[in-house]
PDB file of N, CA, C and O in Angstrom:
ATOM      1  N   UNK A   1      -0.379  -4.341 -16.434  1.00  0.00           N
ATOM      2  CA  UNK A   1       0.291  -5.257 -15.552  1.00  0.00           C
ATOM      3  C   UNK A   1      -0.711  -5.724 -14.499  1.00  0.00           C
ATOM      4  O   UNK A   1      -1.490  -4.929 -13.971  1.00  0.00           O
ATOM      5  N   UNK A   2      -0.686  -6.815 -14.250  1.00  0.00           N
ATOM      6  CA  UNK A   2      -1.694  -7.438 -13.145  1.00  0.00           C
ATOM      7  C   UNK A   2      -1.022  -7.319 -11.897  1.00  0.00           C
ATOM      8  O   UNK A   2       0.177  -7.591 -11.958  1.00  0.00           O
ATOM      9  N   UNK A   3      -1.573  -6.902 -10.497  1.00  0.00           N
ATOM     10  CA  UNK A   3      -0.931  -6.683  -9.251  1.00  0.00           C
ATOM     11  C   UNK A   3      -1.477  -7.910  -8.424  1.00  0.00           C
ATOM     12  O   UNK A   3      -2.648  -7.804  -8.057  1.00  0.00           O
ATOM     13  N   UNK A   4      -1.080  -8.583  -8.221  1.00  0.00           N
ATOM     14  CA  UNK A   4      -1.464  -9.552  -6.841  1.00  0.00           C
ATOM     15  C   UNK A   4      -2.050  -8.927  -5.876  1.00  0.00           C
ATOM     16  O   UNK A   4      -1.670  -7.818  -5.498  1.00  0.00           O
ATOM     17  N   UNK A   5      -3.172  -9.640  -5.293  1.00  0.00           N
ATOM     18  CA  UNK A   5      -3.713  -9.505  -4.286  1.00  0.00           C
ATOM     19  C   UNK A   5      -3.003  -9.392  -2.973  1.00  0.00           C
ATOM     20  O   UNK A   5      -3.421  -8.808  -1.973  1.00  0.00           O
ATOM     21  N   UNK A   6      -1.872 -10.034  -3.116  1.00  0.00           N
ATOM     22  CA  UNK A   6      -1.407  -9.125  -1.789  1.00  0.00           C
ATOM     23  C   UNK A   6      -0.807  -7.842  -1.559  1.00  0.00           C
ATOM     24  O   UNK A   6      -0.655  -7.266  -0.482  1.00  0.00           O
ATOM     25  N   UNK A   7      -0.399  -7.373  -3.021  1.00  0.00           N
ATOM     26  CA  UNK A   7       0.023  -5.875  -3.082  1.00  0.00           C
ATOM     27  C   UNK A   7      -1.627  -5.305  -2.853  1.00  0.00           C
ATOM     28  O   UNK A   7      -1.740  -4.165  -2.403  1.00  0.00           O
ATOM     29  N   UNK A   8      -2.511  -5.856  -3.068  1.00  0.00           N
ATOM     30  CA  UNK A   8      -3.528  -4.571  -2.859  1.00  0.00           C
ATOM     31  C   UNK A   8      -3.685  -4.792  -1.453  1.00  0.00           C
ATOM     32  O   UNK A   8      -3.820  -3.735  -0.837  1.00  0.00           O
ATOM     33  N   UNK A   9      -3.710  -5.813  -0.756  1.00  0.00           N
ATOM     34  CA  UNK A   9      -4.103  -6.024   0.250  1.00  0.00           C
ATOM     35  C   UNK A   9      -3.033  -5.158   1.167  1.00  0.00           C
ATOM     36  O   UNK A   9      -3.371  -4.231   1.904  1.00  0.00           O
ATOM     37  N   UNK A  10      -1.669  -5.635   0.984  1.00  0.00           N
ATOM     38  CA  UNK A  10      -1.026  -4.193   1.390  1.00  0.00           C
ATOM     39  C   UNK A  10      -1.474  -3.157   1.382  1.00  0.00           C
ATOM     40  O   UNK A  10      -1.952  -2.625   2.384  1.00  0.00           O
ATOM     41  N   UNK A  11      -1.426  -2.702   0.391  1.00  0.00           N
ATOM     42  CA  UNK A  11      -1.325  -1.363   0.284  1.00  0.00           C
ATOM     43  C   UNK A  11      -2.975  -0.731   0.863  1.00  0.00           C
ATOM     44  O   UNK A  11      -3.116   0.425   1.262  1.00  0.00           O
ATOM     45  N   UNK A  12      -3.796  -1.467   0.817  1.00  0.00           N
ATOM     46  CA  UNK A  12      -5.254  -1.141   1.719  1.00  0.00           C
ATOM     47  C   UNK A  12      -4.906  -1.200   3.698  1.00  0.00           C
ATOM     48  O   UNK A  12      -5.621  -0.799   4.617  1.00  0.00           O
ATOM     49  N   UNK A  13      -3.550  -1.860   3.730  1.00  0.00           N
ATOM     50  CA  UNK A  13      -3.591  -2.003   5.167  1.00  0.00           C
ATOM     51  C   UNK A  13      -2.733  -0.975   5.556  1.00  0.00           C
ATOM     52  O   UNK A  13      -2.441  -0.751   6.731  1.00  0.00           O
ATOM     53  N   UNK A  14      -2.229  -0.202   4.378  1.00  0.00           N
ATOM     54  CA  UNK A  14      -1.188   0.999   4.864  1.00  0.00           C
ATOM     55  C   UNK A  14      -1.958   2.290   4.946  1.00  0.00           C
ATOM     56  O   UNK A  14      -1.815   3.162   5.803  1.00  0.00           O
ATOM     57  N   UNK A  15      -2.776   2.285   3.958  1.00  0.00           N
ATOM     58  CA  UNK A  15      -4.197   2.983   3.854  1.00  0.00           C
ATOM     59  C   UNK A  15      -4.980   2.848   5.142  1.00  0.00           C
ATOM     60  O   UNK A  15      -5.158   3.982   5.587  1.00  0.00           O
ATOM     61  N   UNK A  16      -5.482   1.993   5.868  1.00  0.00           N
ATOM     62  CA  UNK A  16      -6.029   2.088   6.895  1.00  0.00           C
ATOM     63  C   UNK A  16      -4.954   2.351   8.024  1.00  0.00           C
ATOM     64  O   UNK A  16      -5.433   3.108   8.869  1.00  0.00           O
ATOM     65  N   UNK A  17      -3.947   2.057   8.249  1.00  0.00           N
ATOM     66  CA  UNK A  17      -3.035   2.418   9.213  1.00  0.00           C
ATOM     67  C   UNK A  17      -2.879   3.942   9.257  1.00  0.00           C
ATOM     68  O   UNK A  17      -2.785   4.394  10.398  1.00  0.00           O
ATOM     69  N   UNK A  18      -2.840   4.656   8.449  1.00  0.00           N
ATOM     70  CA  UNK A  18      -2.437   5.836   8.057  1.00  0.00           C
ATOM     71  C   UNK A  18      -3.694   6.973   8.206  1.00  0.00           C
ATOM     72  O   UNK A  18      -3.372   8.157   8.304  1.00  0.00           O
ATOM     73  N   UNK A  19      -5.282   6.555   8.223  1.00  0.00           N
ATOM     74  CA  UNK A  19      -6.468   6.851   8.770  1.00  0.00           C
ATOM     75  C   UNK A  19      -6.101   6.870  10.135  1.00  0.00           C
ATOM     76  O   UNK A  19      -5.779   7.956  10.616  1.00  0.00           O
ATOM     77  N   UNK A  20      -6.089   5.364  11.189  1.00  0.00           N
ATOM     78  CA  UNK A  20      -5.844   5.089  12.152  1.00  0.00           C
ATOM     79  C   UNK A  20      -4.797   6.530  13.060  1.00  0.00           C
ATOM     80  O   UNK A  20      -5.081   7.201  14.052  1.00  0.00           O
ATOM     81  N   UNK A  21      -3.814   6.536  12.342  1.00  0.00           N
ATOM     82  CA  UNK A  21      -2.307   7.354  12.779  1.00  0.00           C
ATOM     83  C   UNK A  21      -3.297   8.503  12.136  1.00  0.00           C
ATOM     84  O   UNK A  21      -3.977   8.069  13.065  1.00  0.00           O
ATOM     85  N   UNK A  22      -3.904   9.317  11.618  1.00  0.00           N
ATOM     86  CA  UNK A  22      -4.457  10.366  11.888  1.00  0.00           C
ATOM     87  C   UNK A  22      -5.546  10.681  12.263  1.00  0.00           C
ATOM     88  O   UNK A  22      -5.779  11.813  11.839  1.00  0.00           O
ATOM     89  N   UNK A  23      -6.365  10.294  12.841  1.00  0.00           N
ATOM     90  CA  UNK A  23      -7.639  10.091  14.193  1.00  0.00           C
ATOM     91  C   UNK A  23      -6.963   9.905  15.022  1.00  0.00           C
ATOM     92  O   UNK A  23      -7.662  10.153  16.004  1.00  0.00           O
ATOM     93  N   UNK A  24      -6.283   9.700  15.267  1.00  0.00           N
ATOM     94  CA  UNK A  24      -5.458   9.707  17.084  1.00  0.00           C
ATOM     95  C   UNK A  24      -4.341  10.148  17.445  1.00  0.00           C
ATOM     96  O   UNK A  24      -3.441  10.422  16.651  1.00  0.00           O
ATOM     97  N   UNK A  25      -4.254  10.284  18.834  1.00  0.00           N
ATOM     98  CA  UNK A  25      -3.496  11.661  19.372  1.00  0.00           C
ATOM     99  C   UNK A  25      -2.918  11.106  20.579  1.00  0.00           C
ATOM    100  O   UNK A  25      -3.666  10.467  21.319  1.00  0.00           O
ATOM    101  N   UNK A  26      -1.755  11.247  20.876  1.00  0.00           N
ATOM    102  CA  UNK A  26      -1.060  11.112  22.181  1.00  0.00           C
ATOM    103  C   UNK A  26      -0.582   9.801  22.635  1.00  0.00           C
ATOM    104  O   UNK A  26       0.437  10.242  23.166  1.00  0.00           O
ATOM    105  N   UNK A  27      -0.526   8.784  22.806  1.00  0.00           N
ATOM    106  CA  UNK A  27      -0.153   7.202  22.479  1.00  0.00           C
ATOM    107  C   UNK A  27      -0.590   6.190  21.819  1.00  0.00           C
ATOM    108  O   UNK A  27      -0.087   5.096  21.566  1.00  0.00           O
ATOM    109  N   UNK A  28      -1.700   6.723  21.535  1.00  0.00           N
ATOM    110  CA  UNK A  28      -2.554   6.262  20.635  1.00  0.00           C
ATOM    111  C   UNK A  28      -1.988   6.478  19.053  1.00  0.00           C
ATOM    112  O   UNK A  28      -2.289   5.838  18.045  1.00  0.00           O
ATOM    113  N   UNK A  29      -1.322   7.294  19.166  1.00  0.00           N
ATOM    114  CA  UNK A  29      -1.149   8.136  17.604  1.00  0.00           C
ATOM    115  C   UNK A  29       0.134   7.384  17.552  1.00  0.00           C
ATOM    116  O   UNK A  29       0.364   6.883  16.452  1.00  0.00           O
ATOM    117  N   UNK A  30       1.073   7.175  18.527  1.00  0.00           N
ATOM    118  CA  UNK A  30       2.376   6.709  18.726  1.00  0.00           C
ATOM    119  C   UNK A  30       2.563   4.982  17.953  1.00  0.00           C
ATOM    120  O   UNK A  30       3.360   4.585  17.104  1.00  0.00           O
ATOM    121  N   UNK A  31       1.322   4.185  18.778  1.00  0.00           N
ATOM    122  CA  UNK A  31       1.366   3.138  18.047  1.00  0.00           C
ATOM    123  C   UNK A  31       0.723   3.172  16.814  1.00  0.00           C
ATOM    124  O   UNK A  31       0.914   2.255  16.015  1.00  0.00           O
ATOM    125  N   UNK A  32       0.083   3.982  16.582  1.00  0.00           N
ATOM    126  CA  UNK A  32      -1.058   3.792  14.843  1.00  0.00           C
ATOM    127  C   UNK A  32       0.425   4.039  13.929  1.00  0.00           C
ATOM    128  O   UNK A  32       0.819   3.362  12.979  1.00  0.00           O
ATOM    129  N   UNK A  33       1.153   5.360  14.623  1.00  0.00           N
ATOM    130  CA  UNK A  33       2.693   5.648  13.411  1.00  0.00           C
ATOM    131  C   UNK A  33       3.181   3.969  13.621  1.00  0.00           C
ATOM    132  O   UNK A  33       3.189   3.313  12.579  1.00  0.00           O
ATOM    133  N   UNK A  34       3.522   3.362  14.696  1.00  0.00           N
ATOM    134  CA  UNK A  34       4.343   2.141  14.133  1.00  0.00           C
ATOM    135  C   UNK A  34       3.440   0.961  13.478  1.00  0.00           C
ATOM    136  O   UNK A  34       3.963   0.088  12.785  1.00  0.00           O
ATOM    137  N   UNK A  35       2.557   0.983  13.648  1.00  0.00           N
ATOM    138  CA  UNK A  35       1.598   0.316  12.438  1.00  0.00           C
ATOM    139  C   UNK A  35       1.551   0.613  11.300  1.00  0.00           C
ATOM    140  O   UNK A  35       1.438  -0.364  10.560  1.00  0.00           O
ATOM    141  N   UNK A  36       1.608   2.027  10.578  1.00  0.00           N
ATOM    142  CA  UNK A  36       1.640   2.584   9.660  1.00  0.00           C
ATOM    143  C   UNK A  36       3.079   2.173   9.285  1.00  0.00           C
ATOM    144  O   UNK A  36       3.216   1.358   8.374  1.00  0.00           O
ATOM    145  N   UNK A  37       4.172   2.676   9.920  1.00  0.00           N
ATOM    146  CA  UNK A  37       5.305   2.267   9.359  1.00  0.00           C
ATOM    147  C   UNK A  37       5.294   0.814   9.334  1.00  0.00           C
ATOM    148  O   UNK A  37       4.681   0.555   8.299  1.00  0.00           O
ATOM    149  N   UNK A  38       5.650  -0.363   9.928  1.00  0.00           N
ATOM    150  CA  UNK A  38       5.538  -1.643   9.630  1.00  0.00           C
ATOM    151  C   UNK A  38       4.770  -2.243   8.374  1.00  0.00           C
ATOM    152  O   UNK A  38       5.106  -3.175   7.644  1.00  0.00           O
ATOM    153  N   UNK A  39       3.510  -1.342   8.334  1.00  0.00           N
ATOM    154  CA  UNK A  39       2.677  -1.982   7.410  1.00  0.00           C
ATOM    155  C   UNK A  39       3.371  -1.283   5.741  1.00  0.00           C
ATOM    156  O   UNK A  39       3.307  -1.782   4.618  1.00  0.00           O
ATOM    157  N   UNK A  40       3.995   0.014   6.195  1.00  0.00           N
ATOM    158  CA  UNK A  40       4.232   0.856   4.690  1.00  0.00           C
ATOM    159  C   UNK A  40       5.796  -0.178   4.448  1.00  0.00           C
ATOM    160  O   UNK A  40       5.955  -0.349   3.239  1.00  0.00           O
ATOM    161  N   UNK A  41       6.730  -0.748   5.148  1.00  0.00           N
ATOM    162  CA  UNK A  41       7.708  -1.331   5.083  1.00  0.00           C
ATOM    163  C   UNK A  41       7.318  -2.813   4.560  1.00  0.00           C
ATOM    164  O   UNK A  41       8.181  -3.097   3.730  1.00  0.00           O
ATOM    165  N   UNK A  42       6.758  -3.464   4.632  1.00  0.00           N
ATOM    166  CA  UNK A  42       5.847  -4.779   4.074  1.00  0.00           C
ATOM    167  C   UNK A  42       5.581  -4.432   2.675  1.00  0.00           C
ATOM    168  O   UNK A  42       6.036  -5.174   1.805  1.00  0.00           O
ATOM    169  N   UNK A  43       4.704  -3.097   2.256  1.00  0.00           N
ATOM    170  CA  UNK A  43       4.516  -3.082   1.059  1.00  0.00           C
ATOM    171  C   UNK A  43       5.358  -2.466   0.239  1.00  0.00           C
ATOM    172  O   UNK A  43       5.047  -2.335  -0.945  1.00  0.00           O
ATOM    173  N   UNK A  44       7.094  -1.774   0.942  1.00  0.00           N
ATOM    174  CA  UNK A  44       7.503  -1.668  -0.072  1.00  0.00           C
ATOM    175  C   UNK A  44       8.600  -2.903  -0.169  1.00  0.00           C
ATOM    176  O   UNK A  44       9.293  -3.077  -1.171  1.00  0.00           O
ATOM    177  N   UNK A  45       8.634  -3.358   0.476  1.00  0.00           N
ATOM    178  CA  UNK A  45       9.244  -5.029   0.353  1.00  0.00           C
ATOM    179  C   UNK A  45       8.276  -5.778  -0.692  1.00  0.00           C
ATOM    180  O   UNK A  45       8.923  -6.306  -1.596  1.00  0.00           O
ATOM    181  N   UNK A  46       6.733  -5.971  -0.799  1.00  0.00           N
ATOM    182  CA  UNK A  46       6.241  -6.251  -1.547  1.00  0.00           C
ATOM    183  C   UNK A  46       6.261  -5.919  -2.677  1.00  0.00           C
ATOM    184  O   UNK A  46       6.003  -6.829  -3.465  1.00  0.00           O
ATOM    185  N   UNK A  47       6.480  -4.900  -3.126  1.00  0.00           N
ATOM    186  CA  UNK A  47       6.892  -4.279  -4.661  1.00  0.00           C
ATOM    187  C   UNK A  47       7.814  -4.363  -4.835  1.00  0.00           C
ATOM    188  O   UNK A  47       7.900  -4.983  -5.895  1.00  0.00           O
ATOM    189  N   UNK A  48       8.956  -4.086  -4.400  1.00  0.00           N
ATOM    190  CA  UNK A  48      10.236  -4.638  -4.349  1.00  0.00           C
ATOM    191  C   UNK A  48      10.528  -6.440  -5.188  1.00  0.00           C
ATOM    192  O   UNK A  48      11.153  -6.831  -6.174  1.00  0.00           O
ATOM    193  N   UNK A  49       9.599  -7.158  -4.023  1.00  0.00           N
ATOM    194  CA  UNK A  49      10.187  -7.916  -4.414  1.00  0.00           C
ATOM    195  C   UNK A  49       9.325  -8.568  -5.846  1.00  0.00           C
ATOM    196  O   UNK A  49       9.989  -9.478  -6.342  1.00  0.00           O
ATOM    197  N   UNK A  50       8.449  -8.389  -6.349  1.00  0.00           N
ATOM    198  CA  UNK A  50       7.466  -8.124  -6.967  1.00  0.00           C
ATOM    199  C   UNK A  50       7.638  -7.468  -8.650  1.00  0.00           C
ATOM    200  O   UNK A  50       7.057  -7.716  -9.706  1.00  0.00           O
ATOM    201  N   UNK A  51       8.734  -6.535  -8.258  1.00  0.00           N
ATOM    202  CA  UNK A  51       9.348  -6.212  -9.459  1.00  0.00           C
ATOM    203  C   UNK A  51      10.587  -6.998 -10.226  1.00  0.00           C
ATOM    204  O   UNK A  51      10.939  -7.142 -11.397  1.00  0.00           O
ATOM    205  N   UNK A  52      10.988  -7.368  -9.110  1.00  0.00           N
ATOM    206  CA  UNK A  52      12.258  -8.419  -8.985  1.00  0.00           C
ATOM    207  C   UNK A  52      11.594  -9.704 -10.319  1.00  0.00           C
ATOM    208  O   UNK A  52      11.877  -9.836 -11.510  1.00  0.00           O
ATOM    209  N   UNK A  53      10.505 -10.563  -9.283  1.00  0.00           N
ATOM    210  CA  UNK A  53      10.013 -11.272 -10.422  1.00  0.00           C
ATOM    211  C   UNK A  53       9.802 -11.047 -11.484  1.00  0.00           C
ATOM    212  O   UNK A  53      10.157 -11.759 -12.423  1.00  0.00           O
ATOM    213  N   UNK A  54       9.314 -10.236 -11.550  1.00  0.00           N
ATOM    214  CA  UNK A  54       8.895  -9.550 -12.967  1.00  0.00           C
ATOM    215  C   UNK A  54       9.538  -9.296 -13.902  1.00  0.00           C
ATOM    216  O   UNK A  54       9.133  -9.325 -15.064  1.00  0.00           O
ATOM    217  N   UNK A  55      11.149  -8.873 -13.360  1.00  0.00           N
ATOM    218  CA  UNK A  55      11.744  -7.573 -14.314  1.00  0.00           C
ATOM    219  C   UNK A  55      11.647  -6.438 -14.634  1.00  0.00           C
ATOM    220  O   UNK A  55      11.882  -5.957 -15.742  1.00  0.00           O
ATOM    221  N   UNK A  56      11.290  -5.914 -13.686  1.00  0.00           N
ATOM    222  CA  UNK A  56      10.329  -4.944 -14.240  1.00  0.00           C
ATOM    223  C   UNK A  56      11.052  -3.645 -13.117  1.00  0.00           C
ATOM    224  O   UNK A  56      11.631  -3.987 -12.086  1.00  0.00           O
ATOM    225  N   UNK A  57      10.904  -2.192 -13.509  1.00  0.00           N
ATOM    226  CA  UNK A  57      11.532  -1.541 -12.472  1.00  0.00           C
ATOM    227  C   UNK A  57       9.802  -1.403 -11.274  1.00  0.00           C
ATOM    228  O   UNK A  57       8.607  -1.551 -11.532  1.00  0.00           O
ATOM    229  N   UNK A  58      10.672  -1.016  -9.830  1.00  0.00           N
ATOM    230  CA  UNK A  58       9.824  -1.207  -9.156  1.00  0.00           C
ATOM    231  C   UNK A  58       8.735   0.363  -8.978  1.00  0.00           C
ATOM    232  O   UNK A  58       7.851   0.595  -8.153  1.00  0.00           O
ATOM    233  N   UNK A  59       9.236   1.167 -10.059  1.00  0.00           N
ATOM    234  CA  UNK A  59       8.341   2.525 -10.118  1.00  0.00           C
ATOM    235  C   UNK A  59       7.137   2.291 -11.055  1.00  0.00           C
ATOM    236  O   UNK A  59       6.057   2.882 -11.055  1.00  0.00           O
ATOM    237  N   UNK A  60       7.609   1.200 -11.927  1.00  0.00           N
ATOM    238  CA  UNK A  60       6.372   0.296 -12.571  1.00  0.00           C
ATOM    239  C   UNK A  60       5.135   0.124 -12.164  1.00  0.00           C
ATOM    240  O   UNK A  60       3.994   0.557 -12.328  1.00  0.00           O
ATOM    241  N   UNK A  61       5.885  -0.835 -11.444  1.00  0.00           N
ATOM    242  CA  UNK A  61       4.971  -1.483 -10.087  1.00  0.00           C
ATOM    243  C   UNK A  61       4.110  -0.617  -9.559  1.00  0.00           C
ATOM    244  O   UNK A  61       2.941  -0.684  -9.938  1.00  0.00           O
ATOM    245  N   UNK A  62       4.472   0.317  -8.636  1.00  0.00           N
ATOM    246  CA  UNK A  62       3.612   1.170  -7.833  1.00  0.00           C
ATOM    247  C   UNK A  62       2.769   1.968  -8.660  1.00  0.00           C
ATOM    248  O   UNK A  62       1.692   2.360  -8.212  1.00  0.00           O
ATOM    249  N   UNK A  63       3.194   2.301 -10.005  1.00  0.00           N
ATOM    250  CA  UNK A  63       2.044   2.691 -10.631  1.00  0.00           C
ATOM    251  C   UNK A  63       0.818   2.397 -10.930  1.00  0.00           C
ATOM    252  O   UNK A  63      -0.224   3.046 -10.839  1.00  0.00           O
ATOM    253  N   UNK A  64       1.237   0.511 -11.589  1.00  0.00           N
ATOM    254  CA  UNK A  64       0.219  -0.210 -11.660  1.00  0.00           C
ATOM    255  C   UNK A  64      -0.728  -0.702 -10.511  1.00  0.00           C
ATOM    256  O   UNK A  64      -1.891  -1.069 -10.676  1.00  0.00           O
ATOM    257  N   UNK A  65       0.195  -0.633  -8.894  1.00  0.00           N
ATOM    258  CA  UNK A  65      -0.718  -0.397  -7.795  1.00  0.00           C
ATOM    259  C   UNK A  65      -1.520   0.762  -7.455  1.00  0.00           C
ATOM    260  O   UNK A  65      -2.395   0.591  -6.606  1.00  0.00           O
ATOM    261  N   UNK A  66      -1.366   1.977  -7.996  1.00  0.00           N
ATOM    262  CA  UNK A  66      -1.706   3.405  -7.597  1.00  0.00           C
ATOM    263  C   UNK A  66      -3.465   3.211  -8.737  1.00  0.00           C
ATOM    264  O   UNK A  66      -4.548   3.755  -8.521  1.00  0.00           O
ATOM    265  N   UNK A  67      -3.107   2.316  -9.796  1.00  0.00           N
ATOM    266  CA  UNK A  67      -4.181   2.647 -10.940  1.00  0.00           C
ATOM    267  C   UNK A  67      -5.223   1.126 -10.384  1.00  0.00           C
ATOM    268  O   UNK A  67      -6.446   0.999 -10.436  1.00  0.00           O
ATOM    269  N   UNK A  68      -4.386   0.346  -9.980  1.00  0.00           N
ATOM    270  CA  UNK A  68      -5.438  -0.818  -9.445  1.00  0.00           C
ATOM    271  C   UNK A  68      -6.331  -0.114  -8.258  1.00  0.00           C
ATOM    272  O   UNK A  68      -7.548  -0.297  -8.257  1.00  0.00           O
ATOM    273  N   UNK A  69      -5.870   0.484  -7.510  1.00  0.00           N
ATOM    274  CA  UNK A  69      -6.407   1.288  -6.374  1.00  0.00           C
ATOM    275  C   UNK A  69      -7.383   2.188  -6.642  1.00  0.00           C
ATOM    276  O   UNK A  69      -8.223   2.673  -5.883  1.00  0.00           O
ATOM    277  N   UNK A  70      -7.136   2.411  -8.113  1.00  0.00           N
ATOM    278  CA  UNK A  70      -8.571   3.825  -7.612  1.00  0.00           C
ATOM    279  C   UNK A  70     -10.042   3.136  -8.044  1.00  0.00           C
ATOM    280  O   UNK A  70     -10.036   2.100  -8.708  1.00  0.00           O
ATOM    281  N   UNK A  71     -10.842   3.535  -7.782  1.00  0.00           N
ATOM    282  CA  UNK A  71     -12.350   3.200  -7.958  1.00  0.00           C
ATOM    283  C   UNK A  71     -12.618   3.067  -9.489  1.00  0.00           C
ATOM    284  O   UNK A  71     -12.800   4.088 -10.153  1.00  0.00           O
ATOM    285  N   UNK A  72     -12.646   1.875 -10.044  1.00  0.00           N
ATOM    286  CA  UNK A  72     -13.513   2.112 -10.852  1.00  0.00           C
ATOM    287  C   UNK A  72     -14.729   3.187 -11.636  1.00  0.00           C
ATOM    288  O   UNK A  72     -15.844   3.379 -11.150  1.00  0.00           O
ATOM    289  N   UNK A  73     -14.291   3.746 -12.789  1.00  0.00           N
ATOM    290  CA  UNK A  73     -15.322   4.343 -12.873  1.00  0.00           C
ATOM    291  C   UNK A  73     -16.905   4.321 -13.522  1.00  0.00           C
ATOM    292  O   UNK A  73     -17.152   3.253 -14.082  1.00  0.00           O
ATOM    293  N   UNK A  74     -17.907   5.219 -13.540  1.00  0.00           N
ATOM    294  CA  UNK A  74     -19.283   4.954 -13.834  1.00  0.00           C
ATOM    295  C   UNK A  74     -19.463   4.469 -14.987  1.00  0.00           C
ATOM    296  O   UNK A  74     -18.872   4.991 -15.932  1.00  0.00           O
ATOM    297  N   UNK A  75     -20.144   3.585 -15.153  1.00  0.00           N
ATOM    298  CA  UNK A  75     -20.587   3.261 -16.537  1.00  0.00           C
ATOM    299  C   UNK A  75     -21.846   4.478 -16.969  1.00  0.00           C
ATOM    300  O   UNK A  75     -22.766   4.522 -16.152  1.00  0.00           O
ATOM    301  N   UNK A  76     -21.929   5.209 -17.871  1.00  0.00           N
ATOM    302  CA  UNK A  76     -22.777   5.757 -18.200  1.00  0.00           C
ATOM    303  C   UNK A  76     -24.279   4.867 -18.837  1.00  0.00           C
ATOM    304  O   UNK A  76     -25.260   5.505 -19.217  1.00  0.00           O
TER     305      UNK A  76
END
């Protein structure tokens, strides 16, 4: 399944929010959690709606985002 660039792009900004919200501590940490949440609520609206088009169930989806996400591996 092909994922749109804005599901990755999501899901890289929930990824960095979620770095952010754990490097920091005390109000700092307060707003990184509502960044993290806002940004994790976007991308599951994005798959959501994403599956919708598709037809597709949306546990699909996040798979095919979980496997777009990882690194490439080595060519020997």
């Amino acid at each position: 399944m092909d994922i749109p660039r804005r599901l990755i792009e999501l899901q890289r900004a929930v990824e960095a929010a979620d770095n952010r919200y754990r490097n920091n501590a005390g109000e700092n940490a307060t707003v990184a959690l509502a960044v993290w949440s806002d940004a994790t609520a976007a991308l599951v609206q994005g798959i959501t709606a994403y599956a919708a088009e598709q037809g597709v169930p949306r546990r699909e989806v996040e798979s095919a985002l979980a496997r777009a996400m990882r690194p490439p591996l080595p060519l020997d």
